[in-house]
C-alpha positions in Angstrom: 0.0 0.0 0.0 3.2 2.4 -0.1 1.7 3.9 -3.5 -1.2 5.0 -2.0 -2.4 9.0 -2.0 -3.9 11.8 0.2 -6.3 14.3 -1.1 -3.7 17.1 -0.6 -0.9 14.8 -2.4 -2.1 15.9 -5.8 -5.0 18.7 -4.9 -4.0 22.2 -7.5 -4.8 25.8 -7.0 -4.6 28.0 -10.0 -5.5 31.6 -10.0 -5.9 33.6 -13.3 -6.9 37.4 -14.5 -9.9 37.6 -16.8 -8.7 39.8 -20.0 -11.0 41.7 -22.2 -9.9 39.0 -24.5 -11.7 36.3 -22.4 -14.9 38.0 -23.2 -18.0 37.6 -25.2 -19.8 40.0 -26.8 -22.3 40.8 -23.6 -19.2 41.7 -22.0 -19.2 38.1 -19.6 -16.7 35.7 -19.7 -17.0 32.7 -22.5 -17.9 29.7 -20.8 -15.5 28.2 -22.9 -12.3 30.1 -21.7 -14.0 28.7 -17.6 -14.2 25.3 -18.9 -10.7 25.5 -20.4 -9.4 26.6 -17.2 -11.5 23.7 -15.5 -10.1 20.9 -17.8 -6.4 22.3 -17.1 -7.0 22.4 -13.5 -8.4 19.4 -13.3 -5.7 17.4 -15.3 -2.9 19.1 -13.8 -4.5 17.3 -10.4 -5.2 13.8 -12.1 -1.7 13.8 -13.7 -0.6 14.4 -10.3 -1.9 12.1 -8.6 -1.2 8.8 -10.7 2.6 10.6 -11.6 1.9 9.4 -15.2 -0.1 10.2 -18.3 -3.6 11.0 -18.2 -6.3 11.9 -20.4 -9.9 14.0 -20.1 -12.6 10.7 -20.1 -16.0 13.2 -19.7 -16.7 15.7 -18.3 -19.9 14.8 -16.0 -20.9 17.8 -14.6 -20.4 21.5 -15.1 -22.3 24.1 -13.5 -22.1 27.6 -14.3 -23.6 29.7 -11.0 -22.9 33.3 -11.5 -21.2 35.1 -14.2 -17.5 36.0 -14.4 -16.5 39.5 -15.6 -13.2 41.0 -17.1 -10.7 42.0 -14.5 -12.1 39.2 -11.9 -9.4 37.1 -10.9 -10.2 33.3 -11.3 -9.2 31.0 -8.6 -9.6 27.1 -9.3 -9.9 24.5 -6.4 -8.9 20.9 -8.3 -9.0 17.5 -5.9 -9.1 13.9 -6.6 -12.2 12.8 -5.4 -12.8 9.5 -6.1 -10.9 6.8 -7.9 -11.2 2.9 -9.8 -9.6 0.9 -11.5 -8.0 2.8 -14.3 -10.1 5.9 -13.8 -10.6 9.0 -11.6 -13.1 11.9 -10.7 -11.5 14.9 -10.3 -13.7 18.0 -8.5 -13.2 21.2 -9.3 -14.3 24.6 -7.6 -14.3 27.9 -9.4 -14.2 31.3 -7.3 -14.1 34.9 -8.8 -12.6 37.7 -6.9 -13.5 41.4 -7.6 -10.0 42.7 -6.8 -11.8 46.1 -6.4 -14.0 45.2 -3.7 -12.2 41.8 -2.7 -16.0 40.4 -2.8 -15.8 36.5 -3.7 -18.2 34.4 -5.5 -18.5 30.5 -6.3 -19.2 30.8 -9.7 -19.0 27.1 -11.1 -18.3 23.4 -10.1 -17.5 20.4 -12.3 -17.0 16.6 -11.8 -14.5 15.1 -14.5 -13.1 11.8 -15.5 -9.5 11.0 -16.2 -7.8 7.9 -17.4 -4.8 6.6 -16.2 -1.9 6.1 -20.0 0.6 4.0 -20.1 4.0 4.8 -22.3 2.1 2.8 -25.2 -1.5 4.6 -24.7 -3.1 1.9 -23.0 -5.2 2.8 -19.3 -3.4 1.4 -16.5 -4.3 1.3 -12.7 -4.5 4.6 -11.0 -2.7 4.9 -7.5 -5.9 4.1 -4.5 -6.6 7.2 -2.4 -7.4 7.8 0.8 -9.8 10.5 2.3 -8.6 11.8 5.6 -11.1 14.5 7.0 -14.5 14.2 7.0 -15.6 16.4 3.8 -13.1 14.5 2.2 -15.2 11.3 3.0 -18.5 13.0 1.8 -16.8 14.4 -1.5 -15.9 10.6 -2.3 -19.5 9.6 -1.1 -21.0 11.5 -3.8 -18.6 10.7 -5.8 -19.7 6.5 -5.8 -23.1 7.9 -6.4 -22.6 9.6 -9.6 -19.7 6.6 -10.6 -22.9 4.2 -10.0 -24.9 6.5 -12.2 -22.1 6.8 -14.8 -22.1 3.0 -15.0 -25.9 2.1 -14.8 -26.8 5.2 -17.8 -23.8 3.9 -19.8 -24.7 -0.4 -19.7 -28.4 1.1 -20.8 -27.2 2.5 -23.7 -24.6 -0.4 -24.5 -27.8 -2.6 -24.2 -29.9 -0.4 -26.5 -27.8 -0.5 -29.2 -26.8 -4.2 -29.0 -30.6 -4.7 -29.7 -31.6 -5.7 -32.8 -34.1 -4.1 -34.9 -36.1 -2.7 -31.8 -39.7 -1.9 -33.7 -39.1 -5.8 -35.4 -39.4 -7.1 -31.6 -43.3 -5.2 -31.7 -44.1 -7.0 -35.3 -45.4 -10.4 -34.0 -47.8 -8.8 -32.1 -50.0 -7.1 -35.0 -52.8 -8.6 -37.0 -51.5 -9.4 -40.2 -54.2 -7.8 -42.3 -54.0 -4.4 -39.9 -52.0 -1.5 -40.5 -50.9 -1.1 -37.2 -51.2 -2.7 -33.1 -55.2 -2.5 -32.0 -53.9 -1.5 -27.9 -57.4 -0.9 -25.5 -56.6 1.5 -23.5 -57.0 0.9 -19.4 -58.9 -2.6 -21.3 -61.9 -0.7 -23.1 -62.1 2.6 -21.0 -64.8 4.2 -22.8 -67.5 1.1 -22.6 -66.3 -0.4 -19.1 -64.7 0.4 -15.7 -61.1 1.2 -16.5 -58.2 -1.3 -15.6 -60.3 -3.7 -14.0 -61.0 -7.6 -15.1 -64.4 -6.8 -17.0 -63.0 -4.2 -19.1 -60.0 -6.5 -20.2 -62.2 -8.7 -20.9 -64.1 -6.4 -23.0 -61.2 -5.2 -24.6 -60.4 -8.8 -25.8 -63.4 -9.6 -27.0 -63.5 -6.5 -29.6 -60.3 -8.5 -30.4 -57.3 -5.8 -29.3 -53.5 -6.8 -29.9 -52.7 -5.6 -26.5 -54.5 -4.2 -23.5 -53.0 -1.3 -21.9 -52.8 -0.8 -17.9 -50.9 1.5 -15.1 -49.4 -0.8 -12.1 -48.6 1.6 -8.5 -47.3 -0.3 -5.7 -49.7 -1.4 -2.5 -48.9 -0.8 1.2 -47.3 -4.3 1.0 -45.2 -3.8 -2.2 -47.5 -5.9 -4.5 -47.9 -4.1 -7.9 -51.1 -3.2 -8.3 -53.7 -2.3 -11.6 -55.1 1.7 -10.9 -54.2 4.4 -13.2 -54.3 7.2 -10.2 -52.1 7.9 -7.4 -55.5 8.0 -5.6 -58.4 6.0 -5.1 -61.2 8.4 -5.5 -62.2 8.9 -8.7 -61.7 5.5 -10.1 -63.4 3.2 -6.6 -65.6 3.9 -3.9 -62.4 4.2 -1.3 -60.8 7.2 -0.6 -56.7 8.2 0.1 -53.7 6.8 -1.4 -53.3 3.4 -3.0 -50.0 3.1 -0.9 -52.2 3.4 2.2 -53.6 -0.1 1.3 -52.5 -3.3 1.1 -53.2 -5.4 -1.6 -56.2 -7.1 -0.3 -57.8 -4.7 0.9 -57.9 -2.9 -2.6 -59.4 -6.2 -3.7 -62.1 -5.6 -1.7 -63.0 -2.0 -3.5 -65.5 -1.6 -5.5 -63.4 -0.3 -8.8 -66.3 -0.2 -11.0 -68.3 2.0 -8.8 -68.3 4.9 -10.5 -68.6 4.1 -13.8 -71.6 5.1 -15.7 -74.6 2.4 -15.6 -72.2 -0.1 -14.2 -73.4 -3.1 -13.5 -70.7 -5.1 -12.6 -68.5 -5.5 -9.7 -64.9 -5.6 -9.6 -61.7 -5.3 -7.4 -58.5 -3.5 -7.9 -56.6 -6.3 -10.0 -53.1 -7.1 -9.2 -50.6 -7.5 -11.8 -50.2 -10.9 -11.4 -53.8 -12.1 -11.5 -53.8 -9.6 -14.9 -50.6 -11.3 -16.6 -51.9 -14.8 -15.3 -55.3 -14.0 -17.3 -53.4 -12.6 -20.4 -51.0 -14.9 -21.0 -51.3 -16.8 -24.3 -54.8 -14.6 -24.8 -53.3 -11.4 -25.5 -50.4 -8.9 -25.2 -50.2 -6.4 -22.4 -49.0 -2.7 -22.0 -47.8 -1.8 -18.6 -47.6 2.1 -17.7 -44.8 2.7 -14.5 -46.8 5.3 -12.7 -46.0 4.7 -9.2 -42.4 5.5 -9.5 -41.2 7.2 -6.7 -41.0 4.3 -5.2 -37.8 2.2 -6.5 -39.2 -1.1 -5.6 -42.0 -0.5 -8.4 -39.5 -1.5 -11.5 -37.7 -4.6 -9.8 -41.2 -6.0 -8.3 -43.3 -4.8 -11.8 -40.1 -7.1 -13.7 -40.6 -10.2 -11.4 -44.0 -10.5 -12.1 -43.5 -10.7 -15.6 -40.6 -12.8 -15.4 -43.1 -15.2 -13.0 -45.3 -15.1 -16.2 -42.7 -15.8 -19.0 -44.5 -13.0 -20.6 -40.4 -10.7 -21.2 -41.6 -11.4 -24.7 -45.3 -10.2 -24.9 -44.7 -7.0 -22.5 -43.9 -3.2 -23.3 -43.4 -1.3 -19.9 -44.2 2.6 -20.8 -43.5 5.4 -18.8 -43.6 9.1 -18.6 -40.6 8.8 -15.9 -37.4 7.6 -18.3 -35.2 7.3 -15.3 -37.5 4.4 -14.7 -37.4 3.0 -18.4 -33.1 3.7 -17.8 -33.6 1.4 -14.6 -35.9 -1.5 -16.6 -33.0 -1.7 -19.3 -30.2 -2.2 -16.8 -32.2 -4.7 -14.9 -33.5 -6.5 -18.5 -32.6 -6.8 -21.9 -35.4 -9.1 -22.7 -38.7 -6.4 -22.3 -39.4 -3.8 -24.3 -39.7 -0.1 -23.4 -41.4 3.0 -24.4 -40.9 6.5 -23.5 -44.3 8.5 -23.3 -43.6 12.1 -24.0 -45.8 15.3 -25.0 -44.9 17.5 -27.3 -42.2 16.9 -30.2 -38.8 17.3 -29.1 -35.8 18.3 -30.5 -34.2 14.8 -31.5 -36.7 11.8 -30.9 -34.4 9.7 -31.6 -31.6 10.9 -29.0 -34.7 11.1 -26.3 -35.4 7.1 -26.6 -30.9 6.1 -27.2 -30.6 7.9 -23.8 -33.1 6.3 -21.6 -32.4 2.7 -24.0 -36.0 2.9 -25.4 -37.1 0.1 -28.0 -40.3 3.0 -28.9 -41.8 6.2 -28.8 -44.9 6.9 -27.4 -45.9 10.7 -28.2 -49.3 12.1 -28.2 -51.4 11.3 -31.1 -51.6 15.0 -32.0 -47.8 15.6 -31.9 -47.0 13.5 -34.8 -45.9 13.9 -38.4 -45.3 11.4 -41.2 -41.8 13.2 -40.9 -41.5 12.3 -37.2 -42.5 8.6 -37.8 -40.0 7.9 -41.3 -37.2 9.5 -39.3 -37.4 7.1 -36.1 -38.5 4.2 -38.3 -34.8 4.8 -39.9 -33.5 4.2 -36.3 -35.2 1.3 -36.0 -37.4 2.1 -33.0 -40.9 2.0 -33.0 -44.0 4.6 -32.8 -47.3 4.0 -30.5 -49.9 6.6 -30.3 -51.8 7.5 -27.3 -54.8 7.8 -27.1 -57.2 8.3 -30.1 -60.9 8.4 -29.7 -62.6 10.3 -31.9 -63.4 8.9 -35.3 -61.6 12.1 -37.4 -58.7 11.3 -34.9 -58.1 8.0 -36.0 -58.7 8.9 -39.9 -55.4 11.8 -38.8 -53.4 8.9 -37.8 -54.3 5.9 -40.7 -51.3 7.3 -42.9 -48.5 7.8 -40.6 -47.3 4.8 -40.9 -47.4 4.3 -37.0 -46.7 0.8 -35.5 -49.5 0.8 -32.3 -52.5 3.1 -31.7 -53.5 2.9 -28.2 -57.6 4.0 -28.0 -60.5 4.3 -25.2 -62.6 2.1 -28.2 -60.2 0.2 -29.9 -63.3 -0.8 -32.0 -63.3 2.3 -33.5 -60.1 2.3 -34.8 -59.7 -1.5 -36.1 -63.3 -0.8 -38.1 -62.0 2.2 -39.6 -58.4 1.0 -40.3 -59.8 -2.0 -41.8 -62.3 -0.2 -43.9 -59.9 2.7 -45.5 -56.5 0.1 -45.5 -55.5 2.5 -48.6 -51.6 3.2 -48.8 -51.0 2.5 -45.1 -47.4 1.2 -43.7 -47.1 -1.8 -41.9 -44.9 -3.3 -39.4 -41.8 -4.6 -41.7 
């Protein structure tokens, strides 16, 4: 252990004058000459510390607080923080001093990672470290967290672009003779109770590719079928569906207040749904209840109890959740739901290792849906009602429309099947 460091071994300090040279045309200094300054700082402490070669791997976070003006003088704070195998974070803390009124401000931070070089290029093993005082320790802390979080974001994109033709994996589950996946939304919302038994049932027997349903997490950690955080509007309880456990929301009444219901029926559990799907029909599972971590790992094991990997897409609004699916499987399909159109579609499902988009119905363009089909990912709809809705969508070329009447859609998608795209 004789090669082992101390934080102060290798920490830097390097002070420099802004110059009208380091300015933009606002008169603030370029972020680019700070983050210069940063990288230099910063590798000057890495280079330090291993006594070798080293070479800028990311930079992971930079945060610009407050401006910097010409004539400030720049002091930077550089310290090993963390370190691996072959690899170290380097903090670094940026201070600006008005040398007329000696007033000084923390104007950015940044986390970067080095590599260790050897003579021929190749990373070798950096020097271990050791924190001494206690903000030391807490600086490393944090710095485990965002490694973790570097590691867990980077196998989700490794495993989202060793998969295969992402929209083929959706193919099988689309009627040969339709343009697109028939998915009944909540089961049939608009002719029975929503995400309960009967109106899955329902939904299969208007003959839907897939139902679609939203899983929370009971008192006891069973996932459960309920679309709301609450249980008011959809049963005749009242409060949070975490304030129950999973027999008592059995018990509820979740087609009470439904119109003309006649039926009674319990809040499902995502078991007893999967257990009644499987081999009738695919199923769409919305993460809703995602605060709670337990809700991806316990939401997986169910389908994995089912052997169902194959004949699931989990959705969600929440892609931190969708990130944490693809690091846990490779095996079940995800899809980010989104409003609006952003920027890069394709860039919002790579980072969160999405197999499909799931936009609005209103939000999308023919252009939209040729440009992610060249990615390979696939596009599902939510949720189209209205008959003139579902005429908008029949030339898109969309691979699922997710609908409150799923009968509406498959009567008028098989009566105008005129230039319409299938699944390849």
């Amino acid at each position: 252990m004789s090669n082992v460091r101390t934080v102060r071994d290798s920490q830097v300090v390097m002070s420099q004058v802004m110059l009208p040279g380091d300015a933009n045309p606002t008169g603030n200094v370029h972020g680019g000459v700070i983050m210069k300054l940063v990288d230099t700082a910063a590798g000057v402490c890495a280079t330090r510390h291993v006594r070798g070669r080293t070479v800028t791997a990311r930079i992971d976070s930079m945060s610009f607080l407050q401006p910097v003006y010409v004539g400030d003088l720049v002091t930077l704070k550089a310290s090993v923080n963390d370190v691996g195998r072959t690899s170290m974070e380097v903090g670094v803390r940026v201070e600006a001093e008005d040398l007329q009124t000696g007033v000084v401000r923390h104007v950015s931070s940044a986390h970067l990672v080095f590599v260790a070089l050897d003579d021929q290029g190749r990373p070798r093993e950096v020097p271990p470290i050791v924190a001494e005082t206690d903000e030391e320790k807490r600086r490393m802390a944090e710095a485990k967290l965002r490694r973790g979080n570097r590691q867990r974001g980077d196998e989700a994109v490794r495993a989202f672009r060793d998969q295969n033709g992402s929209r083929a994996a959706l193919a099988g589950w689309r009627n040969p003779e339709a343009p697109f996946i028939v998915v009944g939304h909540r089961g049939a919302a608009g002719s029975a109770p929503e995400n309960t038994m009967p109106s899955f049932e329902r939904a299969l027997a208007l003959g839907v590719d897939a139902i679609e349903l939203d899983v929370h997490l009971s008192r006891d950690g069973v996932p459960v079928v309920i679309h709301d955080h609450t249980l008011d509007r959809t049963t005749n309880g009242t409060g949070p569906v975490t304030g129950m456990t999973a027999a008592e929301l059995k018990v509820l009444d979740a087609a009470h207040r439904f119109r003309g219901a006649d039926v009674r029926a319990g809040v499902p559990t995502l078991d007893e749904v999967l257990a009644w799907a499987k081999g009738k029909t695919r199923v769409v599972i919305e993460l809703k209840g995602t605060q709670n971590p337990n809700l991806v790992p316990r939401t997986l094991d169910c389908i994995q109890k089912q052997a169902m990997l194959g004949d699931v897409l989990l959705i969600s609004f929440d892609h931190q959740a969708l990130m944490d699916v693809r690091v846990r499987s490779s095996d079940v399909s995800t899809g980010a739901l989104y409003v609006g159109r952003p920027a890069d579609p394709v860039a919002l499902a790579t980072a969160c290792g999405a197999d499909a988009l799931c936009p609005h119905w209103a939000s999308v363009t023919a252009e939209d849906v040729a440009t992610v089909h060249r990615a390979g990912l696939a596009v599902c709809v939510w949720t189209v009602n209205e008959p003139a809705e579902v005429e908008a969508v029949l030339r898109l070329g969309l691979d699922a429309v997710t609908s409150d009447y799923p009968e509406r859609v498959a009567a008028i998608a098989q009566r105008d099947r005129i230039a319409l795209q299938p699944l390849e």
